[in-house]
C-alpha positions as CSV (number, residue, x, y, z in Angstrom):
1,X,0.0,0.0,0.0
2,X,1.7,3.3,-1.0
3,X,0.7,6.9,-0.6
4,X,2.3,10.2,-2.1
5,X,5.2,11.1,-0.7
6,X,4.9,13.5,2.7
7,X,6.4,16.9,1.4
8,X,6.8,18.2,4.9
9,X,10.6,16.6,4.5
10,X,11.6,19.2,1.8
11,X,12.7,18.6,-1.4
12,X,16.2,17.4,-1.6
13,X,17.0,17.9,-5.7
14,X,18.8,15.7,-8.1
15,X,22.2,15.5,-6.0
16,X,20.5,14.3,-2.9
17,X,18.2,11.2,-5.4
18,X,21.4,10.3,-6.7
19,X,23.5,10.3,-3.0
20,X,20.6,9.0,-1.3
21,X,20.0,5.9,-3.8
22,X,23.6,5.2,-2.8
23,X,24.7,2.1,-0.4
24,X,26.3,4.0,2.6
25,X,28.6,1.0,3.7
26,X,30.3,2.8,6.2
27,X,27.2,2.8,8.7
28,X,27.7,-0.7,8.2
29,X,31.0,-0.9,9.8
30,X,32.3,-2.4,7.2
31,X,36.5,-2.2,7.7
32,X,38.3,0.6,5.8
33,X,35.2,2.1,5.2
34,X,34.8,5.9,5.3
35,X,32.9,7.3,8.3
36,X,29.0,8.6,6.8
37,X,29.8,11.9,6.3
38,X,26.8,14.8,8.3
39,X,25.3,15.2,4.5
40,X,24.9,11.5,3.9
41,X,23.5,10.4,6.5
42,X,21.0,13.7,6.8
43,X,19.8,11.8,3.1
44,X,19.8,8.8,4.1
45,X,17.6,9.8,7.7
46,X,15.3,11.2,5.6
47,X,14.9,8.7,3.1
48,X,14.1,6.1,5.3
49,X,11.3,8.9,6.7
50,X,9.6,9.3,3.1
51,X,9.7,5.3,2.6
52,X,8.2,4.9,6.1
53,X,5.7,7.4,5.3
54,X,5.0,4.8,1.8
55,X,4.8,2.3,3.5
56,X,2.8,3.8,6.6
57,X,0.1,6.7,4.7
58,X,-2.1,5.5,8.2
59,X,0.4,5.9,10.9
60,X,-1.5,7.6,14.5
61,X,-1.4,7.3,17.8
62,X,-2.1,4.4,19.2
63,X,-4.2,5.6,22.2
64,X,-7.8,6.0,21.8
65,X,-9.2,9.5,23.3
66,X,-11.3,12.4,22.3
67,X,-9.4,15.5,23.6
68,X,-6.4,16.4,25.8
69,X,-6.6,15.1,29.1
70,X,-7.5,12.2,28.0
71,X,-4.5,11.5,26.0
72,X,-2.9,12.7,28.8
73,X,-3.8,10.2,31.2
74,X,-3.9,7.6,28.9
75,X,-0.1,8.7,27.9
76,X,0.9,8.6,31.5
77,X,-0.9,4.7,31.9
78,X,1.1,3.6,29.1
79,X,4.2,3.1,30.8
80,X,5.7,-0.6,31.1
81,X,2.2,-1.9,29.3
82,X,0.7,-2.0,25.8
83,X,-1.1,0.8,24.0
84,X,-4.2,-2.3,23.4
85,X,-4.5,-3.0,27.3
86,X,-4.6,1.2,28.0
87,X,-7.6,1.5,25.3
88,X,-9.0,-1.6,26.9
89,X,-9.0,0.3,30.1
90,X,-10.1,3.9,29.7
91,X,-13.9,3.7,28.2
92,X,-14.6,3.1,31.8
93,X,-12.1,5.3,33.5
94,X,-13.5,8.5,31.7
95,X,-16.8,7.6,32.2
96,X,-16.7,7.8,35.6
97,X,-14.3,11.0,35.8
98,X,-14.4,12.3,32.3
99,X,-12.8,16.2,33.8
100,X,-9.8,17.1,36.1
101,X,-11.9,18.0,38.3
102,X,-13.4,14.9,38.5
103,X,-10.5,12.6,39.0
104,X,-8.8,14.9,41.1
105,X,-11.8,14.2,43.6
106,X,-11.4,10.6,42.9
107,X,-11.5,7.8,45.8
108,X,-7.8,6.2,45.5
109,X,-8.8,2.8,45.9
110,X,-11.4,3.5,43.4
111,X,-9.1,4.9,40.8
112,X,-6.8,2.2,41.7
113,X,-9.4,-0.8,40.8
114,X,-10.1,0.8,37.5
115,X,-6.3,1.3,36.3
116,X,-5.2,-1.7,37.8
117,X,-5.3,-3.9,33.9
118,X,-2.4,-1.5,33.6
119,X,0.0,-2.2,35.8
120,X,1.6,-0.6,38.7
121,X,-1.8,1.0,39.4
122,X,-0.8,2.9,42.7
123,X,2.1,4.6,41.7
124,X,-0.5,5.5,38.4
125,X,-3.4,6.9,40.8
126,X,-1.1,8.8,42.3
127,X,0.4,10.2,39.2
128,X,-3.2,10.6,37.7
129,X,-4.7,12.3,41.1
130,X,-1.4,14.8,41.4
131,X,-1.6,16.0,38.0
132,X,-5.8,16.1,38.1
133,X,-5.2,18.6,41.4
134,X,-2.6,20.1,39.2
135,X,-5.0,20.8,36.2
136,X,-7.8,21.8,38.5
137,X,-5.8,23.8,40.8
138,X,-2.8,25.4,38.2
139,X,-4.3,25.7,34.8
140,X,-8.3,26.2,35.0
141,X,-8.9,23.0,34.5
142,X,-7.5,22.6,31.1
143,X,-4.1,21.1,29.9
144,X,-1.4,23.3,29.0
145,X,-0.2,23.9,25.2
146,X,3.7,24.1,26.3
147,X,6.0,21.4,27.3
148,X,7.6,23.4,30.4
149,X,4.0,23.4,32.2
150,X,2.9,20.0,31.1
151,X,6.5,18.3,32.3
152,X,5.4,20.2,36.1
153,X,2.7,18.0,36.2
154,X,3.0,14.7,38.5
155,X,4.1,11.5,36.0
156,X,4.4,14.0,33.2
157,X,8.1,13.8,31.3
158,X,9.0,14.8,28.0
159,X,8.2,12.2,26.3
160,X,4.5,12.7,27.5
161,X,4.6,16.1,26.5
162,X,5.7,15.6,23.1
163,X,3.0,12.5,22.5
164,X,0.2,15.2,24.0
165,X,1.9,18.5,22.3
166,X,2.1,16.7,19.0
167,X,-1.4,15.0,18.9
168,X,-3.7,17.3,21.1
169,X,-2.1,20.8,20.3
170,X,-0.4,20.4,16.7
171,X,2.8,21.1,18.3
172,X,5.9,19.6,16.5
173,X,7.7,17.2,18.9
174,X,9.5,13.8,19.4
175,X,8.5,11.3,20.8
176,X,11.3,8.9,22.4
177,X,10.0,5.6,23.7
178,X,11.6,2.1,23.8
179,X,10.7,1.6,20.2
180,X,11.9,5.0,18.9
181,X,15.2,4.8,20.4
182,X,16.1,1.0,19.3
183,X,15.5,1.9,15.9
184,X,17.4,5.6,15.4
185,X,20.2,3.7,16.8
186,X,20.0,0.3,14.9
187,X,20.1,2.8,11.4
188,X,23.0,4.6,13.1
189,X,21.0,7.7,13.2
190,X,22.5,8.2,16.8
191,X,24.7,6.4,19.3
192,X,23.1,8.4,22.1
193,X,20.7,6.5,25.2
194,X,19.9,9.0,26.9
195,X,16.7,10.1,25.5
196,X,17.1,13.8,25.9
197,X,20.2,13.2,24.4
198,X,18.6,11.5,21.5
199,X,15.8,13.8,20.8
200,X,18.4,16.3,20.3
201,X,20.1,14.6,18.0
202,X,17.5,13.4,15.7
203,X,15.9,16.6,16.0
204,X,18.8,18.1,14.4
205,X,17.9,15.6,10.9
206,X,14.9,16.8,10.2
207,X,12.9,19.9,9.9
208,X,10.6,20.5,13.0
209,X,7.6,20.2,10.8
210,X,8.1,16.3,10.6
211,X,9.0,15.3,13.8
212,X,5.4,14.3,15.1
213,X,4.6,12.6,12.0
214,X,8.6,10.8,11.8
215,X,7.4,9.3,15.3
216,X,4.9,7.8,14.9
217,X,6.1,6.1,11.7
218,X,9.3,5.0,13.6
219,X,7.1,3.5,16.7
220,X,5.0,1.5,13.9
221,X,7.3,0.5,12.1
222,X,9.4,-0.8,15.6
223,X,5.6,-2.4,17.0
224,X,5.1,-4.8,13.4
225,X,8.3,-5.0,11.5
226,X,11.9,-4.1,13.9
227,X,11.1,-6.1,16.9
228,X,13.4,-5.8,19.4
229,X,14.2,-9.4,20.6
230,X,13.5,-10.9,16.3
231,X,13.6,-7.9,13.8
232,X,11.1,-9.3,10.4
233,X,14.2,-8.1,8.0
234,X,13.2,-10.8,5.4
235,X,10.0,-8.7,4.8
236,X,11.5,-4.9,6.2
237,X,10.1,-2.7,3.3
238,X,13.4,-1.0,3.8
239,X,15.9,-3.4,4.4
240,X,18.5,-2.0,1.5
241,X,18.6,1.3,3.5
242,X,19.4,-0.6,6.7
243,X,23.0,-0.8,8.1
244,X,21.4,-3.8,10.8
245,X,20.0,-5.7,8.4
246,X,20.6,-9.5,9.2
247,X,20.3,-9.3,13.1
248,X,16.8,-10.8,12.3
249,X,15.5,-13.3,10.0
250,X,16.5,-12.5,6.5
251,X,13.8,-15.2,4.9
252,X,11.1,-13.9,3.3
253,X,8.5,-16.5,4.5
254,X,9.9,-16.9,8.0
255,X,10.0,-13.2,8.1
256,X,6.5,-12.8,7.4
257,X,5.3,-14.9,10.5
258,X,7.0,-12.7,12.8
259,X,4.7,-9.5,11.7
260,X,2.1,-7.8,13.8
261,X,-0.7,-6.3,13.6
262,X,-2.2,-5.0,10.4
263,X,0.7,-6.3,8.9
264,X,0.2,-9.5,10.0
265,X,-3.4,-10.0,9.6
266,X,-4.2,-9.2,13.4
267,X,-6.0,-6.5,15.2
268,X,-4.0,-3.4,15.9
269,X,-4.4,-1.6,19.1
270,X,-7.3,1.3,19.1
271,X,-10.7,-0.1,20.2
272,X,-11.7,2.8,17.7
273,X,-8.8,3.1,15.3
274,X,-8.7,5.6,12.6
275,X,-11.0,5.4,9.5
276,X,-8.0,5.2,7.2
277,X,-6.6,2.5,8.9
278,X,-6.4,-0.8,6.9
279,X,-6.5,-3.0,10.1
280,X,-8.9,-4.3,12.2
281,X,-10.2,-2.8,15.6
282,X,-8.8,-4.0,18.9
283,X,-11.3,-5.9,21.3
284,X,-12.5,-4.8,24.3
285,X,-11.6,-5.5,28.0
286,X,-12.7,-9.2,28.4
287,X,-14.1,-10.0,25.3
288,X,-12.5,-12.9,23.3
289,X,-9.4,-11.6,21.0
């Protein structure tokens, strides 16, 4: 499935077709090898961007919500579980306290029992009630548009802020999970683990006006295809552009099985997904998968 290219990246001219179509073995490590020069691998960053946006025309966040506390707290119940189980969770956690206001006046244990599919559900209802107060008591009861008030809030870090700037404000950022940072460094688009660090640096290879968009394709693409433990590279739709290719499997047919989601013929992770997307929609809490 292809779409037209995303020309948010810029266009890069003849020179940068003709460099960019070129095998940069030195990201390889390949011995003797010249080091990538800044301007090669600036091509070769973005070129993987415009194939990932080919190969991913429906990329989104993966939480369900409706505006931008909700993302919010769905953002912050996200850590150390799945997107699916999160989804699975909230249609009854806003429900009963669909404002700041209302969760802030929340019963702990009450919160507690309805986050608890997450995992580590008191440190979460304490996060969620802290930055509810916060909300309520510090910005009107609304969420703020700018990451240093949103990273003041209880459970709130960057990488929150960016997900809720991005996707509730239409404010450029990056976001720099697990997935996002295993696959900037397996294309040797950093060396960096500290995620500030990285941000920073993969900030710096693209214009700002992709960066919302970039991350989400890099976090699908890492979900279906560039697993951490068995990366699919027998069916990575852009395997000639990746310096790791081989640390997965490298047949076609093998590397098919290992897919997920849409890609591989399962449900993705939004109980309401998209209408663009090609998959089908998660199930809820309890009901047979």
């Amino acid at each position: 499935m292809t779409a037209p290219r995303n020309s948010a990246v810029g266009e890069q001219g003849s020179a940068d077709s003709t460099e960019a179509s070129k095998p940069h073995k030195s990201v390889k490590g390949s011995k003797g090898a010249r080091p990538e020069s800044r301007l090669a691998l600036v091509r070769r960053a973005r070129r993987i961007n415009r194939e990932l946006a080919d190969v991913y025309p429906y990329a989104h966040p993966e939480l369900d919500f409706e505006n931008s506390f909700q993302l919010l707290v769905a953002t912050v119940l996200s850590a150390q579980t799945t997107d699916l189980r999160v989804n699975q969770t909230t249609p009854a956690l806003f429900a009963a306290y669909p404002t700041p206001e209302d969760m802030a006046a929340a019963d702990p244990e009450a919160l507690e029992q309805l986050i608890r599919p997450t995992g580590f559900f008191r440190a979460k209802a304490k996060s969620l009630l802290g930055l509810s107060a916060a909300l309520r008591d510090r910005f009107g009861g609304e969420v703020p548009g700018r990451l240093e008030d949103l990273v003041t809030l209880p459970g709130v870090g960057r990488k929150t802020a960016n997900v809720v700037l991005g996707n509730a404000f239409g404010v450029p950022g990056l976001t720099v999970d697990t997935h996002f940072g295993r696959l900037v460094r397996r294309w040797k688009w950093t060396a960096q683990e500290d995620p500030e660090k990285v941000e920073a640096a993969i900030a710096a290879l693209f214009p700002k006006s992709e960066w919302t968009m970039l991350s989400h394709r890099i976090i699908f693409h890492g979900r279906r295809v560039c697993h951490a433990r068995k990366p699919a590279c027998g069916a990575c739709p852009i395997a000639p552009l990746c310096p790791a290719y081989g640390e997965g499997e490298t047949d076609p047919d093998k590397a098919k099985k290992l897919l997920k989601y849409e890609m591989g013929g399962q449900p993705g992770q939004r109980l309401r997904p998209p209408s663009d997307y090609p998959g089908r929609p998660a199930a809820p809490l309890g009901a047979a998968e």
